[in-house]
C-alpha positions in Angstrom: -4.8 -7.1 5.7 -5.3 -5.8 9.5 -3.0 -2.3 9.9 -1.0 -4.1 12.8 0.4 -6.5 10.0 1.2 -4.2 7.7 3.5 -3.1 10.0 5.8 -6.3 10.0 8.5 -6.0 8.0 8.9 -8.6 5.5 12.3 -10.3 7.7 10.0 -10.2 10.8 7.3 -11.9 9.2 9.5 -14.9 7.2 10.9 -15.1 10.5 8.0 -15.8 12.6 6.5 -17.9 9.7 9.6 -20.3 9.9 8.5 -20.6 13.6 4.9 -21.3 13.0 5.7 -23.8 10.7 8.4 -25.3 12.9 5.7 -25.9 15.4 3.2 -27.3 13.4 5.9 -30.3 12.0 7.0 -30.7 15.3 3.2 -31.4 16.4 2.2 -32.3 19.7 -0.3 -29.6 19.8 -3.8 -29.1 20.3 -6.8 -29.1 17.2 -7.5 -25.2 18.6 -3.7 -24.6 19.1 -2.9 -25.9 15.4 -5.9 -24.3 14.0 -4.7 -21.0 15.5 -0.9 -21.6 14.7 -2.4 -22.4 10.8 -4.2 -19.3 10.7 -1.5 -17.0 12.0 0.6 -18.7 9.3 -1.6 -17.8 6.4 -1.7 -14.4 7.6 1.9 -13.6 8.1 2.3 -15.5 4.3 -0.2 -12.2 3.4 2.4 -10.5 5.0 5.0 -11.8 3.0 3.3 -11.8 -0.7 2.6 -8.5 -0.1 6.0 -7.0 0.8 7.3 -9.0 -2.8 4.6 -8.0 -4.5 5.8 -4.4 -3.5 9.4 -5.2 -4.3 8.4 -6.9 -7.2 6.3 -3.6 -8.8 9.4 -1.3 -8.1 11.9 -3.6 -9.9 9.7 -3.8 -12.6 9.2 0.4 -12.5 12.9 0.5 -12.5 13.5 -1.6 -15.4 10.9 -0.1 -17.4 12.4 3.2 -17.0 15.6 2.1 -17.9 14.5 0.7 -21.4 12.8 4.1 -21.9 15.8 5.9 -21.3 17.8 3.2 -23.2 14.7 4.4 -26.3 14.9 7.5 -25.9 19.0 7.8 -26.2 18.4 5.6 -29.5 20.2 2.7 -27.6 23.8 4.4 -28.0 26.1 3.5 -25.9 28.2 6.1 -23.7 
């Protein structure tokens, strides 16, 4: 993934996914201009997967931290 789109943040890149694929329903473009509205849409879904992924990892470091702690306190409560 190219550093530039890295640098979206995941809102920015939903958001101008939304818009790509708002303009490729609508139609009335171009082959070249669809083409290019296609692959700008697979790259900014990159974009996406990859900020979840992200998320996704730390929810599951977070959870698995808490069952250890919940282990290693012999799951007592309070």
């Amino acid at each position: 993934m190219a550093e530039a789109e890295t640098a979206l943040g995941y809102e920015q890149a939903r958001d101008e996914l939304i818009e790509v694929v708002r303009k490729l329903e609508a139609g009335g473009t171009s082959l070249e201009e669809s083409l290019a509205l296609w692959e700008r849409g697979e790259e900014l879904a990159k974009v996406c997967r990859h900020w979840l992924e992200g998320a996704r990892a730390r929810l599951d470091s977070a959870l698995a931290a808490r069952d250890a702690a919940d282990a290693a306190d012999g799951g007592r409560e309070g």
